[in-house]
N, C-alpha and C positions, 0 to 999 in steps of 0.2 A: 656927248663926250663921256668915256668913260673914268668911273669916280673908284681914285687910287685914295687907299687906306694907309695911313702913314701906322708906325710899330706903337704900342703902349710902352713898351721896354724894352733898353739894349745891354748886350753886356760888352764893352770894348775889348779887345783882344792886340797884343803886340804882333800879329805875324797874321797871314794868308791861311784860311781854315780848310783844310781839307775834305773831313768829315765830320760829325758827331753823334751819339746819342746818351738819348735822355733814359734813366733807369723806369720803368714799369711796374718795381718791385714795390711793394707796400712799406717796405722798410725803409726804402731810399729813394723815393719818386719824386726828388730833387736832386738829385745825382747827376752831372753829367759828364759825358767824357767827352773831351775835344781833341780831337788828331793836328799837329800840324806836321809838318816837312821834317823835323827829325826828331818828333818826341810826342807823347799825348799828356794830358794836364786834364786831372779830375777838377771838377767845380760844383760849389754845391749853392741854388740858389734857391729866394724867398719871394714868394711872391705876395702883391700885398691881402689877397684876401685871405693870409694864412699868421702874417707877418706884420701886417701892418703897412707896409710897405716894399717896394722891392729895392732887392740887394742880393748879394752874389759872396762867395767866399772861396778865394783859390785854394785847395786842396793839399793839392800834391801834382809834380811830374814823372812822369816815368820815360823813360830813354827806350826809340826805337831803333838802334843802332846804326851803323854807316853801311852795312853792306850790302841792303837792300835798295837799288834804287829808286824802284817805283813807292809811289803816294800809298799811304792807308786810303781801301774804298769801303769799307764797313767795319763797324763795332758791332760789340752784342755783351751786355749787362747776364749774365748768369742768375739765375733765378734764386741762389742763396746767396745776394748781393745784400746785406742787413748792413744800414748805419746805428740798428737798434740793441746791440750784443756788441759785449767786448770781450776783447778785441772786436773793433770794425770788423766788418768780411766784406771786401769788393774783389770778385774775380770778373775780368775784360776782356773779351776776345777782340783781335785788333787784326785784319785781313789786309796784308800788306804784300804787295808783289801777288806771288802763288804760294810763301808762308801764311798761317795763322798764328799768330803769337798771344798768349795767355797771359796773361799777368795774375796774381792774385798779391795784394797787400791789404795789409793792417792799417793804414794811411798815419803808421808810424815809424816803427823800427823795420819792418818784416815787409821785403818786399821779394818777389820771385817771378822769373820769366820762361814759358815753357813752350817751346816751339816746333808746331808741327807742319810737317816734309811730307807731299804726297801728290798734291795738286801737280799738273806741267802748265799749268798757264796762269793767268791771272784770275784772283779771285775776288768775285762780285759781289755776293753776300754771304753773310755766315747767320745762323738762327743757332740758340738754344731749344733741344726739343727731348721729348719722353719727360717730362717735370726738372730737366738740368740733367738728366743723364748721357745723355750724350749731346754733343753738338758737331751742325749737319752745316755745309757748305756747298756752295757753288759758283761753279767757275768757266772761262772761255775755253777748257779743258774737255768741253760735252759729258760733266762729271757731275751729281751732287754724290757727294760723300760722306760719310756719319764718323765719330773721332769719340771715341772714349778721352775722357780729359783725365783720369786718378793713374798714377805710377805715370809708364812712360807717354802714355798716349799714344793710342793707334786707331788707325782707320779699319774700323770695324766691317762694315757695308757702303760697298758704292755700286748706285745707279747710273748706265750708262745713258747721256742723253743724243738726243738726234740736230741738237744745237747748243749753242755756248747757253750755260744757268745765270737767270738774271737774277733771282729771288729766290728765296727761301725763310717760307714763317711757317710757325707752330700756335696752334691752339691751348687757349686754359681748360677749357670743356672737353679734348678731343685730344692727351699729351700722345698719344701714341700715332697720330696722323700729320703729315708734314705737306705744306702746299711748295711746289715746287715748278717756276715757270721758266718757260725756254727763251730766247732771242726772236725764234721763228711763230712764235704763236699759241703756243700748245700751255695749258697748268695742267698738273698733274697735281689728284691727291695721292701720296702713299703712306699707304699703312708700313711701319718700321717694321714692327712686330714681326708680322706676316711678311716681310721683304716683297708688297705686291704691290701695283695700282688701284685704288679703289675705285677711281673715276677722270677723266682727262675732259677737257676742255678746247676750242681750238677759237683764238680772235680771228675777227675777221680780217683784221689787218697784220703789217707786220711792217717794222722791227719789234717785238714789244722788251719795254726797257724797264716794267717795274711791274710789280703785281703785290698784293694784299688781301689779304683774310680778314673781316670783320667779327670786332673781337665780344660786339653786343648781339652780334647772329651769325652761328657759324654756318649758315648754308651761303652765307653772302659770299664771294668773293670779287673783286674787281682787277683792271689791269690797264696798265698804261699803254697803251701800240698803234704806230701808223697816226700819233695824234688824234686818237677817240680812247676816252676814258671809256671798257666795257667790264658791265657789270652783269655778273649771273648770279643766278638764284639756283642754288642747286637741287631741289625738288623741280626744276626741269631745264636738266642743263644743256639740252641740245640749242637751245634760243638763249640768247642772253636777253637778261630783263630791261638792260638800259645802256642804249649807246649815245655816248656824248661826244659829239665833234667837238674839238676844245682849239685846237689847234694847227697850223698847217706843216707843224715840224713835231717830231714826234716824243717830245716831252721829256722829263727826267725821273720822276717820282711820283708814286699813287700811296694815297694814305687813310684810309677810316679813321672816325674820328673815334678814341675808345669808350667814351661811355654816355654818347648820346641817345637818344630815345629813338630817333628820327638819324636814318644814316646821311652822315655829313662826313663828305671826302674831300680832301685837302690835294692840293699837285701842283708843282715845278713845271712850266711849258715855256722853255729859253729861258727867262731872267723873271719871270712873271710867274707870284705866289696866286695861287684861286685856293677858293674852299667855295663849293658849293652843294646845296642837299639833296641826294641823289635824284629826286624828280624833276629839280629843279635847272634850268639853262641859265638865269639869271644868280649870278655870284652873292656868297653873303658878303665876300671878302676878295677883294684884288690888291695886288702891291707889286712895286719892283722893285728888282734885285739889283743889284751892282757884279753880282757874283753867284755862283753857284757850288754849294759845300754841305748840299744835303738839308733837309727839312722833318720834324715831330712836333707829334703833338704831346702836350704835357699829359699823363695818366689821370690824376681827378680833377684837374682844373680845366676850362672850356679854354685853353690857349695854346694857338697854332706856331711854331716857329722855325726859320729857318737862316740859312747862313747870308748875308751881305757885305762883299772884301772881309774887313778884319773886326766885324761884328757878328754877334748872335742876337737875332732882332725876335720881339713877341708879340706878338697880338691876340686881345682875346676878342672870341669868335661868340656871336648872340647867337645862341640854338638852343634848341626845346630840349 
């Protein structure tokens, strides 16, 4: 029988979560944004090895308007997101419909909405990349797209794809390189810069519905499709290094863990949270879900969390 992992901490919520994420920034790496159905809600939480205890503190709301009616399906924390300078700085990329909408406030008087028109379909994920200079998107559109965010905001450079864009992440070691994965299979690294491909990848399976960059090795990459979590080593990427049959349906989310020693990957497969390290078949961690609203890991603490109905659950994760 397999041994289900109940949360160390939840945080309750009044409404059905759509998506969330947690900031990465050193300023604010207790930040988090949570989307729901017509609005998103900053939150800033404590956990106890920082705090003494955990606990949570509601923010602020911001208003995603009426006229959009599809769901937010990605956030993205801007890399000059500081709760440590005053005024605050939190700027939000919020992927709603085929708009991206931007917020930046003060989380007091000064709040601002800036929204960008370009995608035609629905957009999947959005990433900050070039160190916050731009931010890059991708959508069911066979588009990733790059968006200057100062004055009006425009779409600077777009890459045409050969299928709908599920992902899109940037590097700390590597700002000018963007991993960019397809529906049908394929990641591509591209250099912005150079408006090229540096390198492509192809899974052996397919739909593939997530993909991630390892942020303690950047030749790692991994990707969720067809229900095998695969993993390449980019000093030789004609073979992937590690293929994980996980599941018989083909999953929601792939995730590295960021600042493990030993890569340990986290994923979504139906209602059922796994984290396990990358050699490894046997789970550190299993749990289920009630729901599905997206899943992170916290930036320096060992804990994994993801969305269950009208909670944000966490558990920390034993790894080297």
């Amino acid at each position: 029988m397999r041994s289900v992992t109940e949360p160390d901490h939840s945080i309750p919520l009044n409404e059905a979560i759509y998506c969330y994420d947690i900031c990465t920034n050193d300023f604010a790496y207790n930040l988090i944004a949570v989307a729901f159905r017509k609005h998103l809600s900053l939150l800033l939480v404590g956990l106890p090895e920082e705090s003494g205890e955990f606990g949570y503190t509601h923010l602020q709301d911001m208003d995603l308007g009426e006229k959009e009616p599809r769901s937010v399906s990605a956030l993205a924390f801007s890399p000059d997101t500081s709760l440590n300078c005053t005024p605050n700085n939190v700027t939000l990329c919020a992927a709603n419909g085929s708009q991206l909408k931007l917020y930046r406030t003060d989380l007091g008087q000064f709040t601002t909405l800036q929204v960008l028109r370009g995608h035609g379909d629905y957009v999947n994920d959005v990433s900050w990349v070039c160190e916050g200079e731009l931010l890059a998107s991708v959508s069911d559109d066979f588009t990733c797209r790059f968006w200057t965010t100062t004055g009006a905001g425009e779409n600077v450079i777009t890459f045409g794809l050969s299928s709908a864009g599920m992902s899109v992440k940037s590097h700390p070691e590597d700002p000018n390189k963007v991993l960019v994965a397809e529906k049908k299979g394929i990641i591509h690294l591209y250099n912005v810069t150079l408006k090229q491909t540096v390198i492509s990848v192809e899974s052996p399976k397919f739909p593939l519905m997530s993909a991630d960059w390892a942020h303690s090795n950047r030749l790692f990459i991994t990707s969720l499709a067809g229900g095998d979590v695969v993993t390449w080593d980019l000093n030789r990427p004609y073979v992937p290094a590690d293929v994980k049959q996980v599941h018989e349906d083909c999953g929601r989310v792939v995730r590295f863990a960021p600042g493990s020693s030993e890569m340990v990957i986290a994923m979504v497969m139906g209602l059922t949270l796994k984290v396990f390290a990358a050699k490894s078949t046997v789970p550190l961690l299993e749990a289920s879900l009630k729901s599905y609203g997206g899943m992170a890991w916290h930036q320096r603490l060992p804990y994994i969390s993801a969305v269950s109905d009208r909670k944000l659950l966490f558990w920390k994760v034993q790894m080297k």
